[in-house]
N, C-alpha and C positions, 0 to 999 in steps of 0.2 A: 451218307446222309441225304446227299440229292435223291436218292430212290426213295426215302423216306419222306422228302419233300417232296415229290410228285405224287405218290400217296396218295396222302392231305388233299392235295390241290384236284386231283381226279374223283374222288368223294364228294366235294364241295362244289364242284362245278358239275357235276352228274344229280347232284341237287338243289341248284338253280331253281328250279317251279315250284318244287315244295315249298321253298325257303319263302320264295316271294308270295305263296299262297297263302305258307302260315302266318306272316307279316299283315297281310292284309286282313288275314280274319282275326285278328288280337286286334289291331288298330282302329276295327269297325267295333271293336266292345269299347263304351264308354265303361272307364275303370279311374273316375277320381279318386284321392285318397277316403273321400268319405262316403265313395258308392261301395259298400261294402259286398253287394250284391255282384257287380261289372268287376273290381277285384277276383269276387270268386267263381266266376266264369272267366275270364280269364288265367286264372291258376288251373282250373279245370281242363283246358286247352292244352296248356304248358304237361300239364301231368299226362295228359294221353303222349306226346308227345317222347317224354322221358321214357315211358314204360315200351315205347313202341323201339326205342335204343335200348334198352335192356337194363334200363338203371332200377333201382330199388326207390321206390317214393315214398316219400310221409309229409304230408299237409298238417300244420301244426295252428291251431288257433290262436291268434295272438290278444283276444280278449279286447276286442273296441275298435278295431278296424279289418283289415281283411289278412289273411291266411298268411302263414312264410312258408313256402314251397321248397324241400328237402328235397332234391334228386342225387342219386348216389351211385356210383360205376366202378367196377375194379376195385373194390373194397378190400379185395384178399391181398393186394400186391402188398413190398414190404415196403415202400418207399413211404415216408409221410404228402399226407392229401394235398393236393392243388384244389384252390378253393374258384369255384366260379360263381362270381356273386353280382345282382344284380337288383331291380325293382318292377312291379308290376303295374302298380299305381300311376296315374298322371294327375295333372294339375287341373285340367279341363271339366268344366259343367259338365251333366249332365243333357243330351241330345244334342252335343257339339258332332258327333262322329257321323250323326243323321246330315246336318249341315256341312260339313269339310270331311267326307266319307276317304278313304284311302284311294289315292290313284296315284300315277305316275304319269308325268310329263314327257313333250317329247325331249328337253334333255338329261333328261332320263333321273330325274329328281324326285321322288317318292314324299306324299305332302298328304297329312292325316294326324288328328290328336296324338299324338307321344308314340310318333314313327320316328323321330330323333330320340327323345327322352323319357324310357329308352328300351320302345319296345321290337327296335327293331337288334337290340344290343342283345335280348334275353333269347332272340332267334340265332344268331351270331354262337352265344355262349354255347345253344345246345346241338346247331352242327358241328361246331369245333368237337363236340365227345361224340357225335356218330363220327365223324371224319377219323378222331383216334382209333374208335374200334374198327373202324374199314379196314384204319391201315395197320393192324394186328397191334397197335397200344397195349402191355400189360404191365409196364414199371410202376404207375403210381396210380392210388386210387382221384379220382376226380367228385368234386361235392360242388353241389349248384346250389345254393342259397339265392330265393328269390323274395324279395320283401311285397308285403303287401301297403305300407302306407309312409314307404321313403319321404316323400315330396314334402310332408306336414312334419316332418322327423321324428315320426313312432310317438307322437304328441300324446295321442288318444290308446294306445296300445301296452301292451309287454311285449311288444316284437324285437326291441336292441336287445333285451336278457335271452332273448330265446337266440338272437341269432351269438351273444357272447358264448352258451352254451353250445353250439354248431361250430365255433373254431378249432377246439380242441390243437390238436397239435401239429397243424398246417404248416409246410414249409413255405408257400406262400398265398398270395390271390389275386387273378385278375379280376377290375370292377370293368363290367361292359356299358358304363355310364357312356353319354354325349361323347362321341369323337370329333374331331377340329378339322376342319377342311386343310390348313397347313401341315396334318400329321405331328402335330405335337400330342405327346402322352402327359397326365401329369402327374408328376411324384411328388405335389405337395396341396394341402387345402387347408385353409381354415376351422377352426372346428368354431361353434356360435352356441347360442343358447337367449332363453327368456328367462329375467326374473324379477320376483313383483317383491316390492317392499307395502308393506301396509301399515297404518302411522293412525294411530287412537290417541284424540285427546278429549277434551270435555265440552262436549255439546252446552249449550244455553242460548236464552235468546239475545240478541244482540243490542236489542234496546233498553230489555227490563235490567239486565245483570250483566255487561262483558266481561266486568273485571273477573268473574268466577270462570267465563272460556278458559279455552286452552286449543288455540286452532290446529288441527290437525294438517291443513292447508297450507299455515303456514310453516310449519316445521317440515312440511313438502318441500315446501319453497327452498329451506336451505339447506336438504337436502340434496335437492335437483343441483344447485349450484356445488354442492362439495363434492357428489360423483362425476359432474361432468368435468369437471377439473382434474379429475384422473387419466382422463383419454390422452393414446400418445398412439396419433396415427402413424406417424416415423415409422414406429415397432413395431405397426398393426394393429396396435391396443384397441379396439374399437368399444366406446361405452355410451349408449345412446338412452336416454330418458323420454323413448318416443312417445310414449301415451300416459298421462294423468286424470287423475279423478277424485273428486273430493265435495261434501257439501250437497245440503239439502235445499239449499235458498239464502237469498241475500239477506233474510232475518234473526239467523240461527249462527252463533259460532261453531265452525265445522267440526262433527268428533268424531270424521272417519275421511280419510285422504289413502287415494294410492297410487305406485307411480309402475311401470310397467316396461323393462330395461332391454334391450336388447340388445348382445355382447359379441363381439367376434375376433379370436385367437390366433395367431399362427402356430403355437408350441403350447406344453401342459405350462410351461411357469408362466407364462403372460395371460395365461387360463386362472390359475391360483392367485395369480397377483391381482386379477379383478376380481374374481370372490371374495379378496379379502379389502377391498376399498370398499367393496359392496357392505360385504358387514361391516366394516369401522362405519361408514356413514350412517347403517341402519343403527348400531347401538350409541351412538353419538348423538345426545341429548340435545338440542338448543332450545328450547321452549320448555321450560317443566314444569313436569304431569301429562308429557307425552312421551310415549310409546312406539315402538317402530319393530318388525318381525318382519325377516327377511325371507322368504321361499323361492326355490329352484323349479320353475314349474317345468325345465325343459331345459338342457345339454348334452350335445353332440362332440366329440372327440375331432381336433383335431389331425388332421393326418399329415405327417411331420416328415421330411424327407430325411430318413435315417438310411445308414448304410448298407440294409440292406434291400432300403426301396431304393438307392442308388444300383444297388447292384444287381437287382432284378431291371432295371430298365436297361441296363448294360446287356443284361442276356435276351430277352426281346428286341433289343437295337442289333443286337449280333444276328440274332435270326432272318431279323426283317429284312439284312444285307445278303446273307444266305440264301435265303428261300425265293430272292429276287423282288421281296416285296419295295422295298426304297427305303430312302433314309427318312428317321423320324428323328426325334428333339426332345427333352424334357422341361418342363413347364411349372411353373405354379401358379392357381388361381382360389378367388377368395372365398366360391361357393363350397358349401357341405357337403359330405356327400357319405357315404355307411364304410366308404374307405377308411373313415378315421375310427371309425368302431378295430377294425383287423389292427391297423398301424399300432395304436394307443395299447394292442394285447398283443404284441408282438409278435405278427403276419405282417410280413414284408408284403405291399399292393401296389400294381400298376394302376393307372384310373385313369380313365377316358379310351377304354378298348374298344368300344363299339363303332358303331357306324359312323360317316362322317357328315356332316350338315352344317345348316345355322337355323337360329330361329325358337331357340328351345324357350317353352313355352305359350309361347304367342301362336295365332292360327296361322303365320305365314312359315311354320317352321317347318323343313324337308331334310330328306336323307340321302345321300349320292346312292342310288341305289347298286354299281359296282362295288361302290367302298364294302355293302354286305359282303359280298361274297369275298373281297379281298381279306377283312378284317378278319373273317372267320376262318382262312388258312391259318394267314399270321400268327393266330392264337392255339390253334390246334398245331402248328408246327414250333411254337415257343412249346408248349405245354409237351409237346414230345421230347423234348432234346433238353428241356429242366431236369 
């Protein structure tokens, strides 16, 4: 196995310059989730790149934001696929990467728009599969799913459907999100979601006729109070009635009020179990002749540390000791991330493979730049011996 692990490691560090070349030229594209334009030059990049390793590409339009990027390698082997999946998008304006351009420091820290998160992860992901075919890889095929508008969570798009249709029948996946400067991986994440309730009662004026209202504002009112009364942050239940709206002026009783929820889960039942406070408060009258209609404008899957994202972090902990990389640790944290799309369809995923830093999203945020090259064995050397 150690010939198989110096491989890897001779491949990836024979490409060093590229790696840090093509990092730098992705990190100078401004690619927020709603530049759909810097998205698709940047997939454009990413594709030359795939085809120049020999993989099979298809750019898939995901209808309202920017492209999911399909690279595909060793499709004929018999093993089922190892998915490599990541994002292309960042959170940053537009003409931030003109202002904080990619450079490296001298301790050697790499500092540029979404050079942690995580474009230096989608470089990571795709010398790991030249590295495998260096080192003659032909057991399992390899599939790189790269999303074009993670950050916003596929808000504006059909890019979760498309990538649900891309898992097919995967034994598992790594996600090359944000790595941790203490080498923690994490086998667990929140999954969140937005949802608006919207509350119709009977408009009038307030001077000529109140008694014929029916405030819409105020049936707000006791709603806000009966959901937030559900939250049980012990459990993680997170149920927030961050933004409201209601009302055309202080002379009209209101006959239209909405409230605007933001939710976040550890597991599917503590998932269902706010859905359904959600509807009891939305069909739960107190005012009558008002009205309340509940809509899901937006839910992200939790990613649940099941057994067998236990047991893939166990085999990546084995390697990492193997292949001389160091010891790593398993972790949970409460951000989203397209991990919970795999997890929730049963694809075992690691998440947090990429590069190591701090700073994700903010302009002070940087990448160790050793940790690329390191991270990038690691991963091509799990993915061989899976």
């Amino acid at each position: 196995m150690q010939q198989i692990y110096e491989a890897v490691r001779k491949s990836v560090y024979e490409s060093r310059e590229n790696m840090q070349a093509l990092l730098e030229r992705i990190v100078n594209i401004d690619s927020g989730s709603r530049n759909i334009r810097g998205v698709e030059e940047v997939c454009g990049v990413l594709k030359q790149e795939m085809e120049d390793i020999g993989m099979t590409v298809r750019v898939i339009p995901s209808g309202g934001a920017g492209p999911v990027l399909v690279g595909e390698w060793c499709m004929d082997a018999s093993k089922k696929p190892l998915l490599f999946i990541g994002h292309m998008d960042t959170v940053f304006k537009d003409g931030t990467a003109e202002i904080n351009p990619f450079k490296i420091d001298k301790k050697g820290l790499a500092h540029g728009p979404g050079v942690l998160d995580m474009k230096a992860g989608l470089v990571i992901a795709l010398y790991a599969v030249r590295a495998l075919r260096d080192a003659g890889y032909r057991e399992r095929p390899i599939k790189c799913i790269f999303m074009g508008d993670e950050e916003n969570l596929h808000m504006f798009s059909n890019a979760k459907n498309i990538m649900l249709s891309e898992l097919g029948e995967a034994e598992a996946a790594f996600n090359f999100e944000t790595g941790y400067v203490d080498d923690g991986l994490v086998v667990g994440r929140n999954g969140g979601g937005i949802i608006d309730i919207v509350i119709k009662g009977v408009p009038v004026h307030s001077g000529i006729s109140p008694e014929k209202g029916r405030s819409a504002v105020a049936e707000m009112a006791y709603k806000i109070i009966e959901i937030e009364s559900k939250r049980d942050l012990e459990r993680g239940k997170l149920i927030n009635c961050g933004m409201v709206s209601g009302g055309i002026g202080e002379n009209t009783v209101p006959g239209e009020a909405k409230i605007s929820i933001g939710i976040r889960f550890p597991t599917t039942a503590i998932r269902d179990e706010i859905l359904e406070d959600i509807k009891s408060a939305a069909a739960h009258v107190h005012i009558a002749d008002t009205t309340a209609k509940m809509q899901v404008r937006m839910l992200m899957e939790c990613m649940e540390t099941t057994d067998g994202v236990r047991k893939l972090f166990e085999h990546v902990n084995n390697t990492a000791a193997e292949c001389g990389y160091g010891d790593l640790h398993a972790f949970s944290v409460g951000g989203v991330s397209d991990s919970g799309i795999c997890v929730s369809n049963g694809v075992p995923t690691v998440c947090a493979m990429g590069v190591k830093g701090e700073g994700n999203h903010t302009m002070d945020e940087y990448a160790v730049v050793d940790s690329l090259f390191e991270r990038t064995v690691l991963a091509g050397c799990a993915a061989y011996t899976l």
